[in-house]
PQR file with spaces between the fields and no chain letter, atoms N, CA, C, O and H, PARSE charges and radii, in Angstrom:
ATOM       1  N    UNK     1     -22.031  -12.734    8.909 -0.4000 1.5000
ATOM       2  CA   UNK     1     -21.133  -11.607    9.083 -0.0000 2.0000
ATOM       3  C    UNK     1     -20.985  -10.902    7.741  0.5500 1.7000
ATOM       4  O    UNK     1     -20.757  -11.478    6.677 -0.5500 1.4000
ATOM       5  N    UNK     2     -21.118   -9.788    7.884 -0.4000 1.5000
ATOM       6  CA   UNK     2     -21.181   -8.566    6.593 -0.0000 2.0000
ATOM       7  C    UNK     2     -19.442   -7.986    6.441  0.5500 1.7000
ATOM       8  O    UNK     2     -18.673   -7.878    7.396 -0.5500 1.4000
ATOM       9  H    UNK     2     -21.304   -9.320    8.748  0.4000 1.0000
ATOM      10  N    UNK     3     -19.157   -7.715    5.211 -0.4000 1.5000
ATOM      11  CA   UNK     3     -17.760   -7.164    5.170 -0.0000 2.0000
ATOM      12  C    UNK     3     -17.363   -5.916    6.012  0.5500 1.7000
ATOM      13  O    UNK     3     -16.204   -5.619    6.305 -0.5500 1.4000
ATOM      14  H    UNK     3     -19.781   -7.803    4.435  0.4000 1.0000
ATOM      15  N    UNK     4     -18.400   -5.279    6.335 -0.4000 1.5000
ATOM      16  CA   UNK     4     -18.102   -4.307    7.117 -0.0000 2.0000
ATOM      17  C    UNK     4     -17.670   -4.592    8.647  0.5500 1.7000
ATOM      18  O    UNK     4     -17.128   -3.907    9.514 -0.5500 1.4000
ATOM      19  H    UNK     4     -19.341   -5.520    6.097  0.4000 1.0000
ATOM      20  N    UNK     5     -18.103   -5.770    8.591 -0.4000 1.5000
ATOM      21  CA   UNK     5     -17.620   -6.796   10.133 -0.0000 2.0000
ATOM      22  C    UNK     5     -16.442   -6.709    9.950  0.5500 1.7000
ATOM      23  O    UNK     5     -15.751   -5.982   10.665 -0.5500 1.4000
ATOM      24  H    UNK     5     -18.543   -6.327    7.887  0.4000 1.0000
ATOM      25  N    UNK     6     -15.797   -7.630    8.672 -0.4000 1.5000
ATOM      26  CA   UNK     6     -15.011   -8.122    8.594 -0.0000 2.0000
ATOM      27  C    UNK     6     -13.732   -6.899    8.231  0.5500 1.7000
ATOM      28  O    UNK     6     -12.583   -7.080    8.634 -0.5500 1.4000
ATOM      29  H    UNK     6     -16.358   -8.220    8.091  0.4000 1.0000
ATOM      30  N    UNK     7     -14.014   -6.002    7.645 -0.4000 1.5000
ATOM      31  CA   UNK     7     -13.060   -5.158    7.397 -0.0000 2.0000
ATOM      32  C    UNK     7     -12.513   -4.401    8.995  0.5500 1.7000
ATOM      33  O    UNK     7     -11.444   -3.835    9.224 -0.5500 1.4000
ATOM      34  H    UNK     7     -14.947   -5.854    7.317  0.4000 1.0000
ATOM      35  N    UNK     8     -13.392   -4.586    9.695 -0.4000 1.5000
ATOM      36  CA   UNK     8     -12.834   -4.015   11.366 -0.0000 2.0000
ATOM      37  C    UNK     8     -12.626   -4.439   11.912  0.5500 1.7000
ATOM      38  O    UNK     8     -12.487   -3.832   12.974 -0.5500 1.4000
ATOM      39  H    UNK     8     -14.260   -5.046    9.509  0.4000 1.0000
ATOM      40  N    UNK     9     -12.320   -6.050   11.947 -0.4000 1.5000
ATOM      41  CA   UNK     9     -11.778   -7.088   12.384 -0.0000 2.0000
ATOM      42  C    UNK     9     -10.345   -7.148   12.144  0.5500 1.7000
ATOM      43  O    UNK     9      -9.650   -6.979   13.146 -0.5500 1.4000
ATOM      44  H    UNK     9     -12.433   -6.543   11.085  0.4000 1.0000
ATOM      45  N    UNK    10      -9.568   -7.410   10.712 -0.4000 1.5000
ATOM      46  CA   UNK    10      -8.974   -7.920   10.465 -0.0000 2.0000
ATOM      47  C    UNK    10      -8.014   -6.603    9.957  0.5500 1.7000
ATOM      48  O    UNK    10      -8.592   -5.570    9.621 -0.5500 1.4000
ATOM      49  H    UNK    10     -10.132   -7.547    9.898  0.4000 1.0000
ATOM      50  N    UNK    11      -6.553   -6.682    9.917 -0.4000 1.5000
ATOM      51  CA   UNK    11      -6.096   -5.244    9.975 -0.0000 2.0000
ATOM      52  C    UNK    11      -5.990   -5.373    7.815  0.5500 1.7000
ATOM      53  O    UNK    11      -5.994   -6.352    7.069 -0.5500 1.4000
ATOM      54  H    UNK    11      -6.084   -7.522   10.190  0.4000 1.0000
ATOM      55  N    UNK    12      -5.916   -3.978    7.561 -0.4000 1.5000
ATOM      56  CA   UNK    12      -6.165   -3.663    6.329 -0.0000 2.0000
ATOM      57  C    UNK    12      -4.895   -3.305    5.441  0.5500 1.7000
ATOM      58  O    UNK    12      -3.884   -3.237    6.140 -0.5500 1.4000
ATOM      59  H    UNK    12      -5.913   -3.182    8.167  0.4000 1.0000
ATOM      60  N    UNK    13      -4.665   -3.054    4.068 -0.4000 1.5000
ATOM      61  CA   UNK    13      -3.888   -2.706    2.940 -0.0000 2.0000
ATOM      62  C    UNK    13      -3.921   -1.212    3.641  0.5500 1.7000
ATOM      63  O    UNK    13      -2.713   -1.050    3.813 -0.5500 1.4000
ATOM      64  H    UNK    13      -5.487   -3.110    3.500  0.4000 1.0000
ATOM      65  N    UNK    14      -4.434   -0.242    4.058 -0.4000 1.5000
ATOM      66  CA   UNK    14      -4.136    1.381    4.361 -0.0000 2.0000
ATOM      67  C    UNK    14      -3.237    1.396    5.611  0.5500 1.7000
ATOM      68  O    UNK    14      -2.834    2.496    5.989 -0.5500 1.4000
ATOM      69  H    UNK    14      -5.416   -0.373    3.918  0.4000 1.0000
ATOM      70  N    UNK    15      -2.897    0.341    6.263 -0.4000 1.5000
ATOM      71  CA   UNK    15      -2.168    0.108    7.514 -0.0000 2.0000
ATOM      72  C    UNK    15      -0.576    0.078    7.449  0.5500 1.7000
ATOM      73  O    UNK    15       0.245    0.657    8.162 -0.5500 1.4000
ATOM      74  H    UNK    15      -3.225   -0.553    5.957  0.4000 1.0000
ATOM      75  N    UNK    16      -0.377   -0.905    6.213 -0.4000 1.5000
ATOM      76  CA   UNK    16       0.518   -1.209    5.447 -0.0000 2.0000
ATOM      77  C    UNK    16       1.361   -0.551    4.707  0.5500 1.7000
ATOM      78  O    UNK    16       2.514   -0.963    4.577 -0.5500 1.4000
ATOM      79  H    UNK    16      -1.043   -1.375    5.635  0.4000 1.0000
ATOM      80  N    UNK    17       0.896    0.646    4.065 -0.4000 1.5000
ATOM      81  CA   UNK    17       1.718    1.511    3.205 -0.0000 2.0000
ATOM      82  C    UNK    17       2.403    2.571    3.808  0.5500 1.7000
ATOM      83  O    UNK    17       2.168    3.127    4.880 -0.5500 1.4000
ATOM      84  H    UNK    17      -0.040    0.980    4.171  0.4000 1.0000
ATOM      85  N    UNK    18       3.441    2.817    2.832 -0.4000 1.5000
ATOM      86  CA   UNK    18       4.164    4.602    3.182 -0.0000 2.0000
ATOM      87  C    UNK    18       4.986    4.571    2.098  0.5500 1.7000
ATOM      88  O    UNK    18       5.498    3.654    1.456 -0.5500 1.4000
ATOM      89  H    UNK    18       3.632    2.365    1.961  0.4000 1.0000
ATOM      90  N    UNK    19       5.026    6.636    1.966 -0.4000 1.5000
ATOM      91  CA   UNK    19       5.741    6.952    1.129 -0.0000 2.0000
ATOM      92  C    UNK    19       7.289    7.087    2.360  0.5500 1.7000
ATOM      93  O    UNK    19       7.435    7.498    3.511 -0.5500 1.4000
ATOM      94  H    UNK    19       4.611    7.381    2.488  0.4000 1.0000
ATOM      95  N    UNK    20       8.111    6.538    1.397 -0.4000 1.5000
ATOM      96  CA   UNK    20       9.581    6.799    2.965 -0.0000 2.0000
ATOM      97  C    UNK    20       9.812    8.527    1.924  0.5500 1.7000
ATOM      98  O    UNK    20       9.409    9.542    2.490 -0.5500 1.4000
ATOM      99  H    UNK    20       7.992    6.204    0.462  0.4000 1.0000
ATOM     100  N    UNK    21      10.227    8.624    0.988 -0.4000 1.5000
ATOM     101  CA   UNK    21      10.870    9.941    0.487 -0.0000 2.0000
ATOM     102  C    UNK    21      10.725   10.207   -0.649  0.5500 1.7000
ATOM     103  O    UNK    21      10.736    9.253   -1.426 -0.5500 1.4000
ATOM     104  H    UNK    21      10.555    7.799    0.528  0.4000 1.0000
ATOM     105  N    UNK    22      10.550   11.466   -1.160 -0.4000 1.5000
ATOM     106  CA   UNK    22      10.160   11.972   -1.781 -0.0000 2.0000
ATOM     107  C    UNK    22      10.775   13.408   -2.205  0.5500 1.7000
ATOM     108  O    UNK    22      10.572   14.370   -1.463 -0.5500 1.4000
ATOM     109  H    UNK    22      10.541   12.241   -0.528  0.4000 1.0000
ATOM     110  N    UNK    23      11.672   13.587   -3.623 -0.4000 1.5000
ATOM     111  CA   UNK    23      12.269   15.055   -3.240 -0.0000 2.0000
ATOM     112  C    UNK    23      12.496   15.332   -4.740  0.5500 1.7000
ATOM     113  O    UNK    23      12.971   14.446   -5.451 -0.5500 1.4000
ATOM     114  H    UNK    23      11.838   12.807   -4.225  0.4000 1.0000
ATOM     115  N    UNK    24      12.098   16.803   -5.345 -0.4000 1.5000
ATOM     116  CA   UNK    24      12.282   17.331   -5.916 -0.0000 2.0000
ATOM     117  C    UNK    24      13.660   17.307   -6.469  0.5500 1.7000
ATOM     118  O    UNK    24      14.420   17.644   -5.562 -0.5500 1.4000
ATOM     119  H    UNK    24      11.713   17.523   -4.768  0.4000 1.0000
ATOM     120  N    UNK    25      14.188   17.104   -7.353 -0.4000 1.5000
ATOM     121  CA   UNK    25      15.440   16.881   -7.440 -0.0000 2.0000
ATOM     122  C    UNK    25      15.780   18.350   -8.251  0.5500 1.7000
ATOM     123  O    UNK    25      16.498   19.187   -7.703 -0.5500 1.4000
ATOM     124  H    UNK    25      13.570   16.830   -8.090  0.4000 1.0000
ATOM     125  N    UNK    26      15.240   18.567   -9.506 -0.4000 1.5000
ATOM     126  CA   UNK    26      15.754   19.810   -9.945 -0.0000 2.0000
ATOM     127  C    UNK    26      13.834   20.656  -10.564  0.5500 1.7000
ATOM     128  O    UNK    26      12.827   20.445   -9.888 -0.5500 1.4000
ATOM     129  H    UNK    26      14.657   17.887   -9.952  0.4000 1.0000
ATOM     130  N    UNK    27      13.806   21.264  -11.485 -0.4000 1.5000
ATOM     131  CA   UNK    27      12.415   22.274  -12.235 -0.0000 2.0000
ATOM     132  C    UNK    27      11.645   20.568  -12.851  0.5500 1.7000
ATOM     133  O    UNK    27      10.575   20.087  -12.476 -0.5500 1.4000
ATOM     134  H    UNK    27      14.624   21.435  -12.034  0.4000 1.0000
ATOM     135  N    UNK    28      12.554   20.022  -13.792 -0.4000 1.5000
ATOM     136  CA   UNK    28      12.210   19.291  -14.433 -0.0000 2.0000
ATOM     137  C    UNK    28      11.727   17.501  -13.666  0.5500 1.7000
ATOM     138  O    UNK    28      10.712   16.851  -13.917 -0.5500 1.4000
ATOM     139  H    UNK    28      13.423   20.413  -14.097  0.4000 1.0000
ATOM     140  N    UNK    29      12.943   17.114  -12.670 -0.4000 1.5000
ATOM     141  CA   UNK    29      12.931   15.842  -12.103 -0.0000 2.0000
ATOM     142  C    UNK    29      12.232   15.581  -10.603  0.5500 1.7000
ATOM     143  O    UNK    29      12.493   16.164   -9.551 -0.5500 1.4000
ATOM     144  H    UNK    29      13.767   17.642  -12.466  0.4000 1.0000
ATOM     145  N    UNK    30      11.358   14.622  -10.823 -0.4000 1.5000
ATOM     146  CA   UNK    30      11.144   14.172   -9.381 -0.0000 2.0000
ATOM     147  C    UNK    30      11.234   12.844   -8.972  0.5500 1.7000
ATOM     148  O    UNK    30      10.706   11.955   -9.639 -0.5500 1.4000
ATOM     149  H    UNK    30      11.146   14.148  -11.678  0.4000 1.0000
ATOM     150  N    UNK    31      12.080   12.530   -7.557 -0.4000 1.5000
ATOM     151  CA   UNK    31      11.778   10.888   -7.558 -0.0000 2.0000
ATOM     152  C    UNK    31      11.163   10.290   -6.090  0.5500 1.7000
ATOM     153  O    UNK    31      11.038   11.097   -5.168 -0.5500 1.4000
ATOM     154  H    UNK    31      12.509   13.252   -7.015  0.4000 1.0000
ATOM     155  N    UNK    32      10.893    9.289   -5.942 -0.4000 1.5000
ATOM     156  CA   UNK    32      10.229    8.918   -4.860 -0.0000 2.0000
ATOM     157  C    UNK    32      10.419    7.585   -4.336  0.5500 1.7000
ATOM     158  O    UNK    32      10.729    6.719   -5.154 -0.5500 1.4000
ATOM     159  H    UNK    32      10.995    8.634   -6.690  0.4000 1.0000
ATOM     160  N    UNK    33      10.307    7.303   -3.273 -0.4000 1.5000
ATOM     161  CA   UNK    33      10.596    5.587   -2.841 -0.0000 2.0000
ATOM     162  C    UNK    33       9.494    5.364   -2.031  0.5500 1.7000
ATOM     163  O    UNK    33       9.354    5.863   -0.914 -0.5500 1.4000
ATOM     164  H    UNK    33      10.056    8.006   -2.609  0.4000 1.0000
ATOM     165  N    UNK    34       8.697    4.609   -2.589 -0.4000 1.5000
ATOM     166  CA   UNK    34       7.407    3.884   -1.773 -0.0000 2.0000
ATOM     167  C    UNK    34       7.323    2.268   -1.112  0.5500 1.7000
ATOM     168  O    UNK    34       7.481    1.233   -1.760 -0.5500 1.4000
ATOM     169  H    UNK    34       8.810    4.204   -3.496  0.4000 1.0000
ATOM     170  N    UNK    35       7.126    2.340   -0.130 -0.4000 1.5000
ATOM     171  CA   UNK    35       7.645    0.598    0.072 -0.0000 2.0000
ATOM     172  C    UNK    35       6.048    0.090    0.899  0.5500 1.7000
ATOM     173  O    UNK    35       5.370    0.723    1.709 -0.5500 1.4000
ATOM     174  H    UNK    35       6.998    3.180    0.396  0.4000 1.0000
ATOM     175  N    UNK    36       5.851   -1.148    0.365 -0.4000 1.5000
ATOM     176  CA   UNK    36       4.040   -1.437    1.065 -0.0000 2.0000
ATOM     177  C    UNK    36       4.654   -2.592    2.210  0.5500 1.7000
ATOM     178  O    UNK    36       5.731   -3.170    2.354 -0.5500 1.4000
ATOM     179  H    UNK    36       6.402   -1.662   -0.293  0.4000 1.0000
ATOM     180  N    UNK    37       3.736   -2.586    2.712 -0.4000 1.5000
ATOM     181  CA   UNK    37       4.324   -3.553    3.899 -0.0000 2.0000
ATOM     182  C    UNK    37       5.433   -3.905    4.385  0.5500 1.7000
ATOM     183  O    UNK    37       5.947   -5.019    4.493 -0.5500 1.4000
ATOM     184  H    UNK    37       2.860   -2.117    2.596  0.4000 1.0000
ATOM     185  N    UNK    38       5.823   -2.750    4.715 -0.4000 1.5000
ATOM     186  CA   UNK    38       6.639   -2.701    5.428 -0.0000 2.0000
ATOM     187  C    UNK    38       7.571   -3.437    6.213  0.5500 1.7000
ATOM     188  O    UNK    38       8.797   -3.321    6.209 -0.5500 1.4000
ATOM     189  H    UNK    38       5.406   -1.845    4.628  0.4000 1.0000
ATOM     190  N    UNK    39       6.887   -4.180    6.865 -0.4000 1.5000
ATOM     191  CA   UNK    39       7.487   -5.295    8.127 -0.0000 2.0000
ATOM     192  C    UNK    39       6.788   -6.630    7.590  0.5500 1.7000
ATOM     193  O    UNK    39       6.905   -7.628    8.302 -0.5500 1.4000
ATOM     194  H    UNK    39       5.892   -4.274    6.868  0.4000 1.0000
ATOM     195  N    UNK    40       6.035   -6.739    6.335 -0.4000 1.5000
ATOM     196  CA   UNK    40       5.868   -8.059    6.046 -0.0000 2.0000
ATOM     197  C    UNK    40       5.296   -8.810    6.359  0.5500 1.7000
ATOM     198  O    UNK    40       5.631   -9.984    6.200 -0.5500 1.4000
ATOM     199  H    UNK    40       5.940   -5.929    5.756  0.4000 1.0000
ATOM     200  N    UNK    41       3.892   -8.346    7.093 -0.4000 1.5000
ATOM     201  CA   UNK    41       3.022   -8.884    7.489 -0.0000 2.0000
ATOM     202  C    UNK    41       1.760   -9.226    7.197  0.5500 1.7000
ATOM     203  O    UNK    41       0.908   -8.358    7.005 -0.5500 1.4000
ATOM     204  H    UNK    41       3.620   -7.393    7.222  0.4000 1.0000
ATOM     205  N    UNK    42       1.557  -10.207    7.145 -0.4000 1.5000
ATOM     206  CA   UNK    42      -0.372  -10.987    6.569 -0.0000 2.0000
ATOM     207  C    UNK    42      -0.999   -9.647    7.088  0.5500 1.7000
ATOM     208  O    UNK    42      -0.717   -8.976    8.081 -0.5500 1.4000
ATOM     209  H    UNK    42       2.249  -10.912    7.301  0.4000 1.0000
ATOM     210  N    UNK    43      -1.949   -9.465    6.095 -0.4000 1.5000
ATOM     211  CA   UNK    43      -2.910   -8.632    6.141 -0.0000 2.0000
ATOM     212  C    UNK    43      -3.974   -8.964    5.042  0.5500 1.7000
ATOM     213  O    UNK    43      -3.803   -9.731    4.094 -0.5500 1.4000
ATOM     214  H    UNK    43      -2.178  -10.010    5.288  0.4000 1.0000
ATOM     215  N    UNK    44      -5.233   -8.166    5.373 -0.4000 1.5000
ATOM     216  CA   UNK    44      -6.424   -8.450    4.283 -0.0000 2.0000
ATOM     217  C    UNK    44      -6.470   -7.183    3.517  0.5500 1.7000
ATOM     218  O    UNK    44      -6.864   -6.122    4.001 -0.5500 1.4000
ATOM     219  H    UNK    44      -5.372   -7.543    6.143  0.4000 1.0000
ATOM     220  N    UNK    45      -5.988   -7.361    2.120 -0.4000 1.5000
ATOM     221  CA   UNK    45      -6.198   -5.960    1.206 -0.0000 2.0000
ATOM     222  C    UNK    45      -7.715   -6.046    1.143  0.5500 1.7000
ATOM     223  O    UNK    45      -7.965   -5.619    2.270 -0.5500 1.4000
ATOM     224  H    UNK    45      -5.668   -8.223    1.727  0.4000 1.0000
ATOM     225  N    UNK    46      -8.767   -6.277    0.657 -0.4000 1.5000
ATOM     226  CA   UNK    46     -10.440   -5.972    0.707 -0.0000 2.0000
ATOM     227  C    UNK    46     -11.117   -7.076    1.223  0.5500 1.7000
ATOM     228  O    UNK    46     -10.538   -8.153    1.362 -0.5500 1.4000
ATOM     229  H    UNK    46      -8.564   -6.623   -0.259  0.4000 1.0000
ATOM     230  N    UNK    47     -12.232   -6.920    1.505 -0.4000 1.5000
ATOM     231  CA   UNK    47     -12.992   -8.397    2.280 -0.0000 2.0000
ATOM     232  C    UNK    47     -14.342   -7.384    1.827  0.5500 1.7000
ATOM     233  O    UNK    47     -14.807   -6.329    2.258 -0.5500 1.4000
ATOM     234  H    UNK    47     -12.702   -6.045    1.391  0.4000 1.0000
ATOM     235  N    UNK    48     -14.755   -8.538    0.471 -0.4000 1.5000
ATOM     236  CA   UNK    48     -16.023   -7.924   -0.291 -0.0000 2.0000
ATOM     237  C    UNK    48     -17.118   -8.928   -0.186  0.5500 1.7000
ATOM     238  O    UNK    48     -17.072   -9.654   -1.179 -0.5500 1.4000
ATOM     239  H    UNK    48     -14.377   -9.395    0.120  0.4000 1.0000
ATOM     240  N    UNK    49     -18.122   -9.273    0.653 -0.4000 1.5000
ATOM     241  CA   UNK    49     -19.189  -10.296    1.105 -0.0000 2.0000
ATOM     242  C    UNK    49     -18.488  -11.432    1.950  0.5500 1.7000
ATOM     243  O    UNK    49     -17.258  -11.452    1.912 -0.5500 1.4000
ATOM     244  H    UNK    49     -18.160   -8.684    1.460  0.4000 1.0000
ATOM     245  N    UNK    50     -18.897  -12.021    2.423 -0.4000 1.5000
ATOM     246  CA   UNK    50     -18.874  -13.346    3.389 -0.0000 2.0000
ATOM     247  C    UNK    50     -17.610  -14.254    2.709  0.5500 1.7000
ATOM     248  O    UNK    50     -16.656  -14.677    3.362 -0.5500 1.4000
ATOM     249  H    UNK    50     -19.896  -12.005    2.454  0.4000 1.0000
ATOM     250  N    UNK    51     -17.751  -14.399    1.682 -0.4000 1.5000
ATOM     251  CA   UNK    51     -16.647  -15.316    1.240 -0.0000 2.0000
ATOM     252  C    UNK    51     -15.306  -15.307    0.253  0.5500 1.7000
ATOM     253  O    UNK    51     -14.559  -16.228   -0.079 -0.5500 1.4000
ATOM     254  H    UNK    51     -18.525  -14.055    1.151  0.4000 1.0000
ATOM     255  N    UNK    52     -15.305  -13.805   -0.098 -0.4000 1.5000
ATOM     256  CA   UNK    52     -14.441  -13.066   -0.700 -0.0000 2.0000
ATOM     257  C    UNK    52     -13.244  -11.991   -0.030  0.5500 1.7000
ATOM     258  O    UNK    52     -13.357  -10.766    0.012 -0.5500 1.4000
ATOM     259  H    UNK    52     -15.911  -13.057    0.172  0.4000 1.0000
ATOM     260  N    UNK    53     -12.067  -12.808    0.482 -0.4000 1.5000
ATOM     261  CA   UNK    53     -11.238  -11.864    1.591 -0.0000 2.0000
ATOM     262  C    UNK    53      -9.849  -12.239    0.582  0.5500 1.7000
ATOM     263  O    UNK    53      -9.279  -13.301    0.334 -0.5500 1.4000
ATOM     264  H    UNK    53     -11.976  -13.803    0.448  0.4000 1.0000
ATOM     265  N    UNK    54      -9.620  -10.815    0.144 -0.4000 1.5000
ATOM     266  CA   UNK    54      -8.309  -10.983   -0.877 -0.0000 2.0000
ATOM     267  C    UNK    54      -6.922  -10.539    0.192  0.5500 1.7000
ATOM     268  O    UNK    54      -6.799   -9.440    0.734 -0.5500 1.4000
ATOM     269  H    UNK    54     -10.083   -9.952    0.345  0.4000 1.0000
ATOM     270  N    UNK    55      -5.951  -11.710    0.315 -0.4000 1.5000
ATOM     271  CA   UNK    55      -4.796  -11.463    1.070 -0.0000 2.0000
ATOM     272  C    UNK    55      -3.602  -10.143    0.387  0.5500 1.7000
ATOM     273  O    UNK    55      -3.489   -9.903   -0.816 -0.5500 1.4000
ATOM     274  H    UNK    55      -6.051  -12.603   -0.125  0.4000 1.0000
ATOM     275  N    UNK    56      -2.978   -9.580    1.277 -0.4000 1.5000
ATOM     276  CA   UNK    56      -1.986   -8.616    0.483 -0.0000 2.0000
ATOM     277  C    UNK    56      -0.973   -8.808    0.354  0.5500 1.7000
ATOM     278  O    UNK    56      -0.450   -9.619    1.118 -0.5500 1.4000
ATOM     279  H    UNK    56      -3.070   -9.775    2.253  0.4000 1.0000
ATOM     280  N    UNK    57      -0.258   -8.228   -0.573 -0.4000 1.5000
ATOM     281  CA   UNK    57       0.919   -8.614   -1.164 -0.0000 2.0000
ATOM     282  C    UNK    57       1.937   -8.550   -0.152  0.5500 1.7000
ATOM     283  O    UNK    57       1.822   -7.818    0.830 -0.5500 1.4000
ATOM     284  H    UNK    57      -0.683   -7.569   -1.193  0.4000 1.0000
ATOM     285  N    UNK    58       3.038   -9.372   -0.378 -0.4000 1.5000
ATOM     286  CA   UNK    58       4.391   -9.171    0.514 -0.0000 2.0000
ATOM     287  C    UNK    58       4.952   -7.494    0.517  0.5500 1.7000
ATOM     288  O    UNK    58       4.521   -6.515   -0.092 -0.5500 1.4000
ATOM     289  H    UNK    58       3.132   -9.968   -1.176  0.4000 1.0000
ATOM     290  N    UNK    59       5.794   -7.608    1.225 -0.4000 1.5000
ATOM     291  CA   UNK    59       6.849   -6.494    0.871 -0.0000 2.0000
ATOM     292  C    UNK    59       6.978   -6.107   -0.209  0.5500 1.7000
ATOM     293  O    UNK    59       7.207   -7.042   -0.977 -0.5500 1.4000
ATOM     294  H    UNK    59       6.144   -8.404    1.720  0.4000 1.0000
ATOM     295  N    UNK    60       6.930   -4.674   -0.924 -0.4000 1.5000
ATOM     296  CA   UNK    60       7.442   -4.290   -2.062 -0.0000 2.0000
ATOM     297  C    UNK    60       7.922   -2.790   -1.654  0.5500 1.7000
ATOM     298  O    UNK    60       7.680   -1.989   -0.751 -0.5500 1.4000
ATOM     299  H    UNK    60       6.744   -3.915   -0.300  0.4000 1.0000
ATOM     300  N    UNK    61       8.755   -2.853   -2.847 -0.4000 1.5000
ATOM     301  CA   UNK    61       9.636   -1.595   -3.243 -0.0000 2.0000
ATOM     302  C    UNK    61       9.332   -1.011   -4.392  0.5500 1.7000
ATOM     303  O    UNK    61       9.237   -1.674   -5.424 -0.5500 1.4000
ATOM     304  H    UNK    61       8.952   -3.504   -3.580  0.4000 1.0000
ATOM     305  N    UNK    62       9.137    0.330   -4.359 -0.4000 1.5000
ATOM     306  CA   UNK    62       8.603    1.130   -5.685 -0.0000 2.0000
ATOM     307  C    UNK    62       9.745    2.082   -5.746  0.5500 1.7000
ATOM     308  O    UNK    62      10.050    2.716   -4.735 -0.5500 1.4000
ATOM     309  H    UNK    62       9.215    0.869   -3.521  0.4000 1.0000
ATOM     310  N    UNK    63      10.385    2.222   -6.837 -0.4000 1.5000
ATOM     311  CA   UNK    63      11.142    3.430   -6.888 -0.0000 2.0000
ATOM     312  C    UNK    63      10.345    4.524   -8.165  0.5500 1.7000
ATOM     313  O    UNK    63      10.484    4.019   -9.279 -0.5500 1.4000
ATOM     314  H    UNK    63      10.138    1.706   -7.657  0.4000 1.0000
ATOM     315  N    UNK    64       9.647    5.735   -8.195 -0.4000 1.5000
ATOM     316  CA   UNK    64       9.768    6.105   -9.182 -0.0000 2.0000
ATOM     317  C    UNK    64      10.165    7.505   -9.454  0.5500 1.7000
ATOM     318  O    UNK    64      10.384    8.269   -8.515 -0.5500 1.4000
ATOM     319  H    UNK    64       9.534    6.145   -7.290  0.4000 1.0000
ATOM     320  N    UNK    65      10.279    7.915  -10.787 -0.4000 1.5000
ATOM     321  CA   UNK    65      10.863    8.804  -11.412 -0.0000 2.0000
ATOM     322  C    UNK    65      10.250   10.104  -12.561  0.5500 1.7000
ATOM     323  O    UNK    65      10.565    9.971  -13.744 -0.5500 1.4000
ATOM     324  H    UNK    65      10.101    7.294  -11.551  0.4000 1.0000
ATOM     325  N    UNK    66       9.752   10.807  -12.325 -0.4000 1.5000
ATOM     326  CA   UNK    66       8.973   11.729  -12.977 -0.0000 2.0000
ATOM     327  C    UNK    66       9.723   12.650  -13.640  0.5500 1.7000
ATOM     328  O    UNK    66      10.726   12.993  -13.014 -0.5500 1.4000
ATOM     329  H    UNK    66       9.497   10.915  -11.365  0.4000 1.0000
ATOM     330  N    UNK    67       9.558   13.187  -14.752 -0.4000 1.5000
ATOM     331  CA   UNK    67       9.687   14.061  -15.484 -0.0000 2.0000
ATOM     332  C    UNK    67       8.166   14.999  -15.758  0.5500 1.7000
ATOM     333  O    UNK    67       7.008   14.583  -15.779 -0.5500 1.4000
ATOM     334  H    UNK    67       8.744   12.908  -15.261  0.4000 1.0000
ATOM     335  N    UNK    68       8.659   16.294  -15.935 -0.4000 1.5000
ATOM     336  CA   UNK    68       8.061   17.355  -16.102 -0.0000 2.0000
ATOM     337  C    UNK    68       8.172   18.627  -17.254  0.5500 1.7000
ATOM     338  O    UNK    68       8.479   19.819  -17.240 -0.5500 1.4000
ATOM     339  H    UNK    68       9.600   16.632  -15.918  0.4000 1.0000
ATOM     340  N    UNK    69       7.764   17.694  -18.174 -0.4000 1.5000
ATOM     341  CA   UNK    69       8.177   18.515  -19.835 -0.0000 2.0000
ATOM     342  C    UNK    69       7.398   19.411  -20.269  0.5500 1.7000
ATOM     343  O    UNK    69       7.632   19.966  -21.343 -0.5500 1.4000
ATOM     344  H    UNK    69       7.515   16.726  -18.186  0.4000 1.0000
């Protein structure tokens, strides 16, 4: 079995993500909340040859914060 098997098999890291919000705050500030897996579920982030299938991370929370100088 070739990774390309295996990547359509098994559900993926692009399944997993979302931006929840995202908002301009003023000219200068922007902030954003990104959270990956959502509901916390086993998944395969890449599956690169027959014996290389990297698991994905738990739940996370990203908050970030941009400036525009």
């Amino acid at each position: 079995m070739n990774s390309r098997c295996l990547i359509g098999i098994f559900p993926r890291a692009k399944d997993h993500r979302s931006s929840i919000a995202g908002r301009q705050i003023d000219a200068t500030w922007k902030a954003q909340l990104n959270i990956e897996n959502i509901f916390n579920k086993g998944y395969w982030a890449s599956a690169d040859g027959n014996n290389n299938i990297s698991p994905g991370e738990p739940r996370t929370f990203r908050f970030k914060v941009t400036a525009k100088l």
